[in-house]
C-alpha positions in Angstrom: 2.9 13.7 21.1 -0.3 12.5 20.6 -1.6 11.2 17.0 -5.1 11.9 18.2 -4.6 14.9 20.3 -3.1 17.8 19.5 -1.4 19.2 23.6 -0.6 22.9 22.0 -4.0 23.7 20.6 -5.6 21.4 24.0 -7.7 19.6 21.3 -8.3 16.8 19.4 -6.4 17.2 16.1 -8.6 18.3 13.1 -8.1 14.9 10.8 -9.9 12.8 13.3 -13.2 14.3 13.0 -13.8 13.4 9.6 -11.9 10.1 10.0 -14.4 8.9 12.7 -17.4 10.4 10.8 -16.6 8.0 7.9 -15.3 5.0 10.7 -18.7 5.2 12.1 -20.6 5.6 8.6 -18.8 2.8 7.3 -19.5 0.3 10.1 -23.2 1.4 9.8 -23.4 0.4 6.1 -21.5 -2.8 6.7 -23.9 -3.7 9.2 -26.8 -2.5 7.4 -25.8 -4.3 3.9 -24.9 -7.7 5.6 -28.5 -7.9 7.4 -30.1 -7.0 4.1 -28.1 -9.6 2.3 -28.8 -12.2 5.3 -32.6 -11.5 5.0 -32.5 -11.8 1.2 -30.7 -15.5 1.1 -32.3 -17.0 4.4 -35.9 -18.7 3.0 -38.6 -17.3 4.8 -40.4 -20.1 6.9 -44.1 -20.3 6.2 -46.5 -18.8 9.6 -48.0 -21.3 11.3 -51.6 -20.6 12.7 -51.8 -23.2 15.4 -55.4 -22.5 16.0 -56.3 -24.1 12.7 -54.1 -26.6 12.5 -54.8 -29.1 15.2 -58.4 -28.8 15.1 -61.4 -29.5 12.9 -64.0 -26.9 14.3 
């Protein structure tokens, strides 16, 4: 027998719908929370306009 599938009822078995609800939230907030942190310690560089920069009028 299946852990995942339940052959009797010819359906998943009713624990895995919740489980992969949170599985999924979870990688999702991971993912989310590291970029966030990422963006917060990486400096930001300064834009450069190169219009201005190399010319004098």
């Amino acid at each position: 027998m299946s852990i995942f599938y339940d052959h009797r009822a010819k359906r998943p078995q009713i624990w895995t719908y919740p489980f992969f609800i949170i599985l999924t939230a979870a990688l999702f907030c991971l993912i989310y929370f590291y970029g966030m942190k990422k963006g917060v310690s990486t400096p930001s560089q300064p834009e450069v306009n190169s219009l201005s920069e190399g010319q004098d009028g």
